[in-house]
N, CA, C and O atoms as a printed pandas DataFrame, in Angstrom:
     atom_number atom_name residue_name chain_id  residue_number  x_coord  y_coord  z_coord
0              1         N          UNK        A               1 -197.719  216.914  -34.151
1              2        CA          UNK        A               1 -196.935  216.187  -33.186
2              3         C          UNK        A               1 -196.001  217.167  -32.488
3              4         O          UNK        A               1 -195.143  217.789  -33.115
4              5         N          UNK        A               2 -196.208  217.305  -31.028
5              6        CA          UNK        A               2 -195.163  217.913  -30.298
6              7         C          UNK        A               2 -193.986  217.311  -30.547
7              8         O          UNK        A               2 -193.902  216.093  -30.392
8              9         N          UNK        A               3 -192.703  218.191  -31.045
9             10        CA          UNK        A               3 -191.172  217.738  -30.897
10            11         C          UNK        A               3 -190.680  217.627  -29.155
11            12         O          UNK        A               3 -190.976  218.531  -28.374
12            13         N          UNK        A               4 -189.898  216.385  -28.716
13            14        CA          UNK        A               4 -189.376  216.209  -27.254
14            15         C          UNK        A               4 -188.117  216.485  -27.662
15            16         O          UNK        A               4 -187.329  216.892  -26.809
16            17         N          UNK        A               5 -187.672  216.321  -29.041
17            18        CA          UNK        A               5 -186.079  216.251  -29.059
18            19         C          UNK        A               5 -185.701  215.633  -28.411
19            20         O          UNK        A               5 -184.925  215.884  -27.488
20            21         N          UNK        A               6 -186.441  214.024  -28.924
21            22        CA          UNK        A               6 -185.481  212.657  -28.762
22            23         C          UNK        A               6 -184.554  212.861  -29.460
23            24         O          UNK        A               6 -184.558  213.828  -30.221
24            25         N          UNK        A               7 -183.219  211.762  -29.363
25            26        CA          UNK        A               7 -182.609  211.228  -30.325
26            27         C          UNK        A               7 -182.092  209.955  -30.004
27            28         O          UNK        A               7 -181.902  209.466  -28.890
28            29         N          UNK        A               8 -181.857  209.404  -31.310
29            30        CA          UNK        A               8 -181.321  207.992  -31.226
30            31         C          UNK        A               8 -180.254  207.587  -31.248
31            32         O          UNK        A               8 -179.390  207.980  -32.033
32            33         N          UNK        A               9 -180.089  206.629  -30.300
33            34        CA          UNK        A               9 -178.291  206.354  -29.883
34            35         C          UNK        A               9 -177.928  204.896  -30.737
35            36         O          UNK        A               9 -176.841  204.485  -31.145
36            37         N          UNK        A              10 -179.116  204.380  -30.817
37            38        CA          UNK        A              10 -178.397  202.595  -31.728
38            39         C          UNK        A              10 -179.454  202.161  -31.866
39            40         O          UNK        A              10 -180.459  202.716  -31.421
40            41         N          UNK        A              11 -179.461  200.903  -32.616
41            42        CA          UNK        A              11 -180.085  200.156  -33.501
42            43         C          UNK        A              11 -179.588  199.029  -33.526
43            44         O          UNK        A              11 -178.369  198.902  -33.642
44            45         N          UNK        A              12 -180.473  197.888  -33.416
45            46        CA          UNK        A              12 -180.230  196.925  -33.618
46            47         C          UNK        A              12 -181.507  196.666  -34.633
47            48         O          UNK        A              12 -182.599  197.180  -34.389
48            49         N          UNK        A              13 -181.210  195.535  -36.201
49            50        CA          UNK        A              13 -181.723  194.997  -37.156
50            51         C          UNK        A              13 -181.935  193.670  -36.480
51            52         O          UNK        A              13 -181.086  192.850  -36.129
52            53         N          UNK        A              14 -183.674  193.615  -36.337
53            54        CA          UNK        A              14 -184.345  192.383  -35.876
54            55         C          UNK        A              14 -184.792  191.318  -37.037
55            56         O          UNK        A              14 -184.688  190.092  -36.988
56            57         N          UNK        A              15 -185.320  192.130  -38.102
57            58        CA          UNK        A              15 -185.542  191.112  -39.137
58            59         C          UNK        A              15 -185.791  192.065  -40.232
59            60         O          UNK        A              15 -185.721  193.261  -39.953
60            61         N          UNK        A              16 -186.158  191.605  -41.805
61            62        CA          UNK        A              16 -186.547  192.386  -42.303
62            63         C          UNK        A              16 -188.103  193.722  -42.112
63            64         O          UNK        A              16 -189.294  193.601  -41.824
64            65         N          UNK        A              17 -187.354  194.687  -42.404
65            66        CA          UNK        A              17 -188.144  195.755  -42.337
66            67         C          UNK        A              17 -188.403  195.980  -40.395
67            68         O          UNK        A              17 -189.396  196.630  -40.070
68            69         N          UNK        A              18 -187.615  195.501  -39.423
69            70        CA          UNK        A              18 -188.177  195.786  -37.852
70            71         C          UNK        A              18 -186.694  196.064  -37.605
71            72         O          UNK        A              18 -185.727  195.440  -38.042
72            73         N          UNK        A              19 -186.732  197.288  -36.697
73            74        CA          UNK        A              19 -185.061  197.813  -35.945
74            75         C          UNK        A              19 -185.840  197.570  -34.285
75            76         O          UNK        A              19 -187.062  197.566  -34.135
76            77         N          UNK        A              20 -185.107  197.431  -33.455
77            78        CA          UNK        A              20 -184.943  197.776  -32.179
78            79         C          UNK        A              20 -184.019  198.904  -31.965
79            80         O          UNK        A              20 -182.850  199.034  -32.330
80            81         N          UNK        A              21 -184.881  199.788  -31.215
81            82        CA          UNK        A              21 -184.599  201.312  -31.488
82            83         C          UNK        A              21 -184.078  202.030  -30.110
83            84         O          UNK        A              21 -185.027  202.195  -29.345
84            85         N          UNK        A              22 -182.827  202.503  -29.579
85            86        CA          UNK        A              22 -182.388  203.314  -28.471
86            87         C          UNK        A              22 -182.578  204.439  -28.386
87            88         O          UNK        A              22 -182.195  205.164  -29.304
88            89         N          UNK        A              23 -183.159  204.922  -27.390
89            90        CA          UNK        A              23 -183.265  206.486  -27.500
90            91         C          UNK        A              23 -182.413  207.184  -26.263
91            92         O          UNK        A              23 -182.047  206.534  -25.284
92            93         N          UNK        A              24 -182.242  208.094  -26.376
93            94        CA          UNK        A              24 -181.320  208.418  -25.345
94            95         C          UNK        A              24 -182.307  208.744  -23.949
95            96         O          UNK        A              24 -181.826  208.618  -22.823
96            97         N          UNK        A              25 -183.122  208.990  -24.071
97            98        CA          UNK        A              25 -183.992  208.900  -22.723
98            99         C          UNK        A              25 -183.832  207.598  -21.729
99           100         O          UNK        A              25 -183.977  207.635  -20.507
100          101         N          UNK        A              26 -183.461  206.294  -22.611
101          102        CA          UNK        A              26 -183.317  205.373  -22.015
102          103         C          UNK        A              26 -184.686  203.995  -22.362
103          104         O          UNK        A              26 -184.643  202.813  -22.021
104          105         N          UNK        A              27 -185.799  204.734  -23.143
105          106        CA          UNK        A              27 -186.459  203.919  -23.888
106          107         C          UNK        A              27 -185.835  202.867  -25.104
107          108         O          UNK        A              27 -185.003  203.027  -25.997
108          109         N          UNK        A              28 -186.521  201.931  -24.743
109          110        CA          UNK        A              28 -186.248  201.068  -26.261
110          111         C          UNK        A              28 -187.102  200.761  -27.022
111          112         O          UNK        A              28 -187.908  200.374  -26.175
112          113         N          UNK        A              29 -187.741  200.570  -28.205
113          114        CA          UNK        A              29 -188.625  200.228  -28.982
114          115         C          UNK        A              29 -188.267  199.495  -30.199
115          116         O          UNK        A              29 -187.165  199.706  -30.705
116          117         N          UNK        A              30 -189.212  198.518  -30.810
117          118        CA          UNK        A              30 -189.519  197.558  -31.516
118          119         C          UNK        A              30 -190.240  198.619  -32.377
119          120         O          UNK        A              30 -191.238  199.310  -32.171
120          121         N          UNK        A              31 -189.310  198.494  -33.505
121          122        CA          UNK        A              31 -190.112  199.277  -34.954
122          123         C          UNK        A              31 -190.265  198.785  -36.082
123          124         O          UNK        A              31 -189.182  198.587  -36.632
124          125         N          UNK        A              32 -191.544  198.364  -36.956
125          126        CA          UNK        A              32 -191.373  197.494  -37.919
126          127         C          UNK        A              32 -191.734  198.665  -38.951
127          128         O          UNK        A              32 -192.738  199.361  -38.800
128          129         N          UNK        A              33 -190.996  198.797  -39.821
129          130        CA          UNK        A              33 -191.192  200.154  -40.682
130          131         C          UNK        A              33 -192.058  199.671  -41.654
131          132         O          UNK        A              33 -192.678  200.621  -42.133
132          133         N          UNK        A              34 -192.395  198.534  -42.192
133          134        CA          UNK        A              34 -192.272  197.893  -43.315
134          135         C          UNK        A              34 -194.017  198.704  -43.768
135          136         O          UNK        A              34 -194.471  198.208  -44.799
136          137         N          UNK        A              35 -194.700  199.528  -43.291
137          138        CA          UNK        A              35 -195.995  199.503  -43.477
138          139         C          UNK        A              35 -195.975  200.873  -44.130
139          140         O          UNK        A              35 -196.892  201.171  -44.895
140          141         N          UNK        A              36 -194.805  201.887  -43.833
141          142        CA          UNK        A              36 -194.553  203.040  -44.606
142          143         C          UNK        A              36 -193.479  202.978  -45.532
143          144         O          UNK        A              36 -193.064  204.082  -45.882
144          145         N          UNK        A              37 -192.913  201.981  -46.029
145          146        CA          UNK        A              37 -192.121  201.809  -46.862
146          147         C          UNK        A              37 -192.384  201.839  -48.555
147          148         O          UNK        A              37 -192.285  200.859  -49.293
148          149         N          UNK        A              38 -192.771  203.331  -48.998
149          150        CA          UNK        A              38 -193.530  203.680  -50.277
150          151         C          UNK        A              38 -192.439  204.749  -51.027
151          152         O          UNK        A              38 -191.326  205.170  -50.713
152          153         N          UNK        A              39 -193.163  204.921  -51.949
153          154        CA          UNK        A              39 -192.165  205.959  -52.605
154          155         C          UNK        A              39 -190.747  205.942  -52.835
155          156         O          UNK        A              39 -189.918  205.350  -52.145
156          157         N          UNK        A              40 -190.497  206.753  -54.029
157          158        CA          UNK        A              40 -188.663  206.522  -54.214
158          159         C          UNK        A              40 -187.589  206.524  -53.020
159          160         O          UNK        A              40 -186.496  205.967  -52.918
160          161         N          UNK        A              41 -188.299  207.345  -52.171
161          162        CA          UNK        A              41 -186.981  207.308  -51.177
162          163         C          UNK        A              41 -186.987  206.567  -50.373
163          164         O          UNK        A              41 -185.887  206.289  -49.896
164          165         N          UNK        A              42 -188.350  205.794  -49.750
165          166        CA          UNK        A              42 -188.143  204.348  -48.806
166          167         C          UNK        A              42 -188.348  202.909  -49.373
167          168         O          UNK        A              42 -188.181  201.939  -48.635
168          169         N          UNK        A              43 -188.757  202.747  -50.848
169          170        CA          UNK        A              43 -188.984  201.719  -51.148
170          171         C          UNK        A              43 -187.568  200.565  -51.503
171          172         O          UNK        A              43 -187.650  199.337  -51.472
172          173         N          UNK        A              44 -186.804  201.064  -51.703
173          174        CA          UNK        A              44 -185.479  200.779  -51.648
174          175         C          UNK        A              44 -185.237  199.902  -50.131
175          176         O          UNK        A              44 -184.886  198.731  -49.986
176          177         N          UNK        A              45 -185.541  200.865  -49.166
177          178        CA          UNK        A              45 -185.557  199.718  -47.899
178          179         C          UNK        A              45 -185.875  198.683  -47.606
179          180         O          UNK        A              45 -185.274  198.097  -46.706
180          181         N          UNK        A              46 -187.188  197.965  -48.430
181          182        CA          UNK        A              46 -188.104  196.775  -48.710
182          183         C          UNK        A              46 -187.258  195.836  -49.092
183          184         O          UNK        A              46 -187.755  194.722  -48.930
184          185         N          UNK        A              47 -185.848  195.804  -49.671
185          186        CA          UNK        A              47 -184.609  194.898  -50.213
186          187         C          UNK        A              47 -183.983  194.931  -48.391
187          188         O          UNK        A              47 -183.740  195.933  -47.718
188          189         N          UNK        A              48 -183.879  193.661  -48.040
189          190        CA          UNK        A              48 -183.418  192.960  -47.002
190          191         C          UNK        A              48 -181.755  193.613  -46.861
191          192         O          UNK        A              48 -181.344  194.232  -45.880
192          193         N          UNK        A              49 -181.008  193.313  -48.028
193          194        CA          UNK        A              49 -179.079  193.695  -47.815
194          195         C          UNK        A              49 -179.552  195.272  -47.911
195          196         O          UNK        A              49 -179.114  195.847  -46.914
196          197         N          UNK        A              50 -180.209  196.077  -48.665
197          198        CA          UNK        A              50 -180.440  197.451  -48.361
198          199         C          UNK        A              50 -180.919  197.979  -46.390
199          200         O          UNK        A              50 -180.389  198.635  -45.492
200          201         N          UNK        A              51 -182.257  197.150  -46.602
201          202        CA          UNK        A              51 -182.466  197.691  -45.356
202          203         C          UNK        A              51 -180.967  197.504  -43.911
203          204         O          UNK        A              51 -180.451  198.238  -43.068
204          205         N          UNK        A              52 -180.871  196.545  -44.226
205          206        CA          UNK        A              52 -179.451  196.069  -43.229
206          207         C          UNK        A              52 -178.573  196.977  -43.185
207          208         O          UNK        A              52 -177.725  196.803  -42.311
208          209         N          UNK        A              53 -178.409  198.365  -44.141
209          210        CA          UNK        A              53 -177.459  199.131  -43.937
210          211         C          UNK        A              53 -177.995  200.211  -43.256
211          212         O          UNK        A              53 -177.874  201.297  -43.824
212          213         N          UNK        A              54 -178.399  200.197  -42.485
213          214        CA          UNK        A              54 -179.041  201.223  -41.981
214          215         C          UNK        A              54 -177.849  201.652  -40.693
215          216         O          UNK        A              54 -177.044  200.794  -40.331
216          217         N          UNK        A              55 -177.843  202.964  -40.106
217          218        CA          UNK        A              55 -176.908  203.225  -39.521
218          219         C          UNK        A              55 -177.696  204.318  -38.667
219          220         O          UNK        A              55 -178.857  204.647  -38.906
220          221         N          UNK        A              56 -176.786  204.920  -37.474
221          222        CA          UNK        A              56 -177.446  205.833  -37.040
222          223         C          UNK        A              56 -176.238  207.043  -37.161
223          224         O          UNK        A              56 -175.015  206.914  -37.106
224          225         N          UNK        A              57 -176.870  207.971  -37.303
225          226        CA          UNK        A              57 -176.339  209.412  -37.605
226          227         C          UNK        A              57 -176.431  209.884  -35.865
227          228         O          UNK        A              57 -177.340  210.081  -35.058
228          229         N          UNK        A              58 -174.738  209.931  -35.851
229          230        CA          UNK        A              58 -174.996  210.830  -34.197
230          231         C          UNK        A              58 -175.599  212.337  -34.528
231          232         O          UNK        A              58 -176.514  212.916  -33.944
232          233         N          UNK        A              59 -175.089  212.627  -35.243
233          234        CA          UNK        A              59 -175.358  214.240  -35.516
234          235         C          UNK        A              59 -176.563  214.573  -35.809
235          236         O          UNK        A              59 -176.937  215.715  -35.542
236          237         N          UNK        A              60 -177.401  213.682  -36.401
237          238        CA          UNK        A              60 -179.182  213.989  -36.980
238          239         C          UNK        A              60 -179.977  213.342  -35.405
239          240         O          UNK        A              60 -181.056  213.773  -34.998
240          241         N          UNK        A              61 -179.209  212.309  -34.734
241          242        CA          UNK        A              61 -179.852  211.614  -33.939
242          243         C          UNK        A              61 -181.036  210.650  -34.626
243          244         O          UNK        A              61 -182.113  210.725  -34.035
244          245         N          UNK        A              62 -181.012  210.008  -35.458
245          246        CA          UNK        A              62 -181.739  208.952  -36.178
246          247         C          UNK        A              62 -181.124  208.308  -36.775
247          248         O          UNK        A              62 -179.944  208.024  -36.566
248          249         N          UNK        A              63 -182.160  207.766  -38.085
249          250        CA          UNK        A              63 -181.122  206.541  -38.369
250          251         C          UNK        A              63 -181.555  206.447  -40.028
251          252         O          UNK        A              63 -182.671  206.296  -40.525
252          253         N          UNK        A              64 -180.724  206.542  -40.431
253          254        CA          UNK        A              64 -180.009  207.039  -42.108
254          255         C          UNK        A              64 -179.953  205.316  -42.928
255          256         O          UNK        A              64 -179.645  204.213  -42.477
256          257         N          UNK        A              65 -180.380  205.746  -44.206
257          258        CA          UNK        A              65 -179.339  204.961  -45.392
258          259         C          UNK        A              65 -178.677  205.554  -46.285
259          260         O          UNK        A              65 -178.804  206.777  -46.334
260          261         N          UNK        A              66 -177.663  204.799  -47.382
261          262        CA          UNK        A              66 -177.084  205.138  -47.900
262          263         C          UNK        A              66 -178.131  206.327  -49.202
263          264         O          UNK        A              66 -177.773  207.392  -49.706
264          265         N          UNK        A              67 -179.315  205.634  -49.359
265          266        CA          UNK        A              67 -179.579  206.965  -50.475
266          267         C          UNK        A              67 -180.504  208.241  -49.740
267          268         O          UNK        A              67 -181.436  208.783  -50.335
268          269         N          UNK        A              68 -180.054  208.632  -48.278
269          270        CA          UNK        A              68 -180.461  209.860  -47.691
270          271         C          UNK        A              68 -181.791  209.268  -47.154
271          272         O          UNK        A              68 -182.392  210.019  -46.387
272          273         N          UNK        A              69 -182.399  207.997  -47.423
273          274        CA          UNK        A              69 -183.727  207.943  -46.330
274          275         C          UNK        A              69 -183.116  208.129  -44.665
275          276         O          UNK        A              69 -182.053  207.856  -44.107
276          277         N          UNK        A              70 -184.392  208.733  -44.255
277          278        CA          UNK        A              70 -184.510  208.610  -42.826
278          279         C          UNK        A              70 -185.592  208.843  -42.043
279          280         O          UNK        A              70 -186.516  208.603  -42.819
280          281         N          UNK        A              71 -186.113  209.180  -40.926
281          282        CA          UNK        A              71 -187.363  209.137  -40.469
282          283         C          UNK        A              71 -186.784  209.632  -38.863
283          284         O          UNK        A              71 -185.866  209.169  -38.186
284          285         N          UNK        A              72 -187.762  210.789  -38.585
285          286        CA          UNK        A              72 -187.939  211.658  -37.938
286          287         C          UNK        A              72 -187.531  210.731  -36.117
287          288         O          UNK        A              72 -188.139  209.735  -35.724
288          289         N          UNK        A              73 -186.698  211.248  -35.550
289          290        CA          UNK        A              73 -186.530  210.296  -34.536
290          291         C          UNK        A              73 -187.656  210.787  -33.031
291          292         O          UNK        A              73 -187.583  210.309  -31.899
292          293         N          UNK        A              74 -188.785  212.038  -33.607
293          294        CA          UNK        A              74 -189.668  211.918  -32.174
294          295         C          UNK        A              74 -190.817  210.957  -32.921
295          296         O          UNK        A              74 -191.436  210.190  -32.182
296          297         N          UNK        A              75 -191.220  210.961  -34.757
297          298        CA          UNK        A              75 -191.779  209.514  -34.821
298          299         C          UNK        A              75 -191.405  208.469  -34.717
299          300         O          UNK        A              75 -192.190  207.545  -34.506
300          301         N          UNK        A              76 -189.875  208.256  -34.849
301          302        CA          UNK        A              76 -189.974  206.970  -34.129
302          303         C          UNK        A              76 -190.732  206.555  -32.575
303          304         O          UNK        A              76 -191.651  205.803  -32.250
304          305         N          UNK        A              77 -189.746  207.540  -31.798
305          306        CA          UNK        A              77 -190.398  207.289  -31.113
306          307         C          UNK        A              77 -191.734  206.919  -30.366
307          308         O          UNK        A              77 -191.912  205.987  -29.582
308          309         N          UNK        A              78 -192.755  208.002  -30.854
309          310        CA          UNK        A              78 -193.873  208.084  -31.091
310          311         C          UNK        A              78 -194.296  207.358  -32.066
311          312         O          UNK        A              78 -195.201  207.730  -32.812
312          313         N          UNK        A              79 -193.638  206.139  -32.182
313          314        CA          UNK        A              79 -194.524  205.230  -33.841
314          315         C          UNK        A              79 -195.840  204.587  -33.422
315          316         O          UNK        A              79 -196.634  204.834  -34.330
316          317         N          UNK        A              80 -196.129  204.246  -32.964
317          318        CA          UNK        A              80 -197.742  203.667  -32.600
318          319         C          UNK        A              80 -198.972  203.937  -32.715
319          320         O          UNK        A              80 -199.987  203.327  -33.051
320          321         N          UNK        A              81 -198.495  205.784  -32.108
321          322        CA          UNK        A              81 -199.091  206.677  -32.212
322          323         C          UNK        A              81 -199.164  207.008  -33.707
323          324         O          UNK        A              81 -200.354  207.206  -33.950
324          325         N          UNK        A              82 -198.557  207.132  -34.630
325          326        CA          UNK        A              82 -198.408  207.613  -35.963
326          327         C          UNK        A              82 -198.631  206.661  -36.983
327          328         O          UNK        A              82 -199.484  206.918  -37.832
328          329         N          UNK        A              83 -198.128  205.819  -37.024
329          330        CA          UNK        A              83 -197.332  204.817  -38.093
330          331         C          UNK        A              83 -199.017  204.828  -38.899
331          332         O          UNK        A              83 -198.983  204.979  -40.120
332          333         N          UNK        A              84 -200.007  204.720  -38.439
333          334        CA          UNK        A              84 -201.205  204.436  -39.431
334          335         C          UNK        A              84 -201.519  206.050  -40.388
335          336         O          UNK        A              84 -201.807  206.215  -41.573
336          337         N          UNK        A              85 -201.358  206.818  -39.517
337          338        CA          UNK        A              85 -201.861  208.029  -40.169
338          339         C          UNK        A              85 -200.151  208.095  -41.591
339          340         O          UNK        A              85 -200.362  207.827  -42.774
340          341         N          UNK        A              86 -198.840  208.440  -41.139
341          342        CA          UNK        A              86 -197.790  207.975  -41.612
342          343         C          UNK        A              86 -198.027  206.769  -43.184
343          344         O          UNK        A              86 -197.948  207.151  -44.352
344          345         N          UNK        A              87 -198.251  205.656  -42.834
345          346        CA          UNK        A              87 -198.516  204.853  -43.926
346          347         C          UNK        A              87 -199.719  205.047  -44.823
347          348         O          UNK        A              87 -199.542  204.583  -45.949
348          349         N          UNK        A              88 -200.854  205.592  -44.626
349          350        CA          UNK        A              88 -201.964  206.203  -45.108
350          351         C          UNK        A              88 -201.060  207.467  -46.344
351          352         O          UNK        A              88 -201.306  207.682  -47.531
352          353         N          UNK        A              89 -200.311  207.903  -45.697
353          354        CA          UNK        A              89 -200.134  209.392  -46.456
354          355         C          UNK        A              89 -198.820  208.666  -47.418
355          356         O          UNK        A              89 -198.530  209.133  -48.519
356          357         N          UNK        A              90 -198.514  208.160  -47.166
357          358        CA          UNK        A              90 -197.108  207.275  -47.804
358          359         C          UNK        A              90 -197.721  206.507  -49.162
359          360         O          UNK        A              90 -197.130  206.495  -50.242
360          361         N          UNK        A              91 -198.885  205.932  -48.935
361          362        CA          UNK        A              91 -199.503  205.285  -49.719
362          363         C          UNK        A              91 -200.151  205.936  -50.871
363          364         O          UNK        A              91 -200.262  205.517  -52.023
364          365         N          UNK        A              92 -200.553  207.020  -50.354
365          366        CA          UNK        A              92 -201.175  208.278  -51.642
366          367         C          UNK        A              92 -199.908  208.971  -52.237
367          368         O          UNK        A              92 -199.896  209.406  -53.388
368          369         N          UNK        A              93 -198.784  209.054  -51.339
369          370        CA          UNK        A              93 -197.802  209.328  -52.377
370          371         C          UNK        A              93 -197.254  208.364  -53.510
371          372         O          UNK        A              93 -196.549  208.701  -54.461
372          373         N          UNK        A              94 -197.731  207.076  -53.207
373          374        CA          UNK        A              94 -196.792  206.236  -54.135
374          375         C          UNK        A              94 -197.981  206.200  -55.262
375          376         O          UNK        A              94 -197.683  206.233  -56.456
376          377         N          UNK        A              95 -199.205  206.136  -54.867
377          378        CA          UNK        A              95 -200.342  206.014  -55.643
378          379         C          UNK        A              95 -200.481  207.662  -57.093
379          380         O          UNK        A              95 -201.064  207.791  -58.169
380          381         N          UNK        A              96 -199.617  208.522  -56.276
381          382        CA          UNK        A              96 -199.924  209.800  -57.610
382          383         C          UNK        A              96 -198.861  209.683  -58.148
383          384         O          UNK        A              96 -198.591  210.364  -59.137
């Protein structure tokens, strides 16, 4: 994946596991994470009052929780494009 060096300005929590996502380009996107949500460090997000704390880091330009998850803000952007190959590899990690 080419880096654009997006970053993300806000977030809004649509429902469990989906953000509406700002980028500073001026795009917005609808992200439902819930399909890479594996392994110790994102499965924690799958809890509704967890995922809700999600915040955005001006300084990383994405968007953080409290136990250090986060996710790359040119895949966000680019999630459509990714999210299958992304959840595929997420899934063999939780599986070994």
């Amino acid at each position: 994946m080419q880096h654009k060096f997006i970053k993300v300005l806000a977030i809004d929590i649509l429902d469990h596991c989906s953000l509406r996502v700002y980028f500073d380009n001026g795009t917005v996107r609808e992200i439902n994470l819930e399909p890479v949500l594996y392994g110790e460090l994102y499965e924690p997000l799958r809890n509704h009052d967890f995922f809700r704390q999600a915040i955005v880091d001006d300084e990383a330009g994405t968007i953080v929780w409290p136990n250090g998850a986060d996710f790359d803000p040119d895949l966000l952007y680019a999630w459509d494009e990714h999210v299958e190959a992304f959840a595929t590899q997420m899934r063999k990690v939780e599986q070994s």
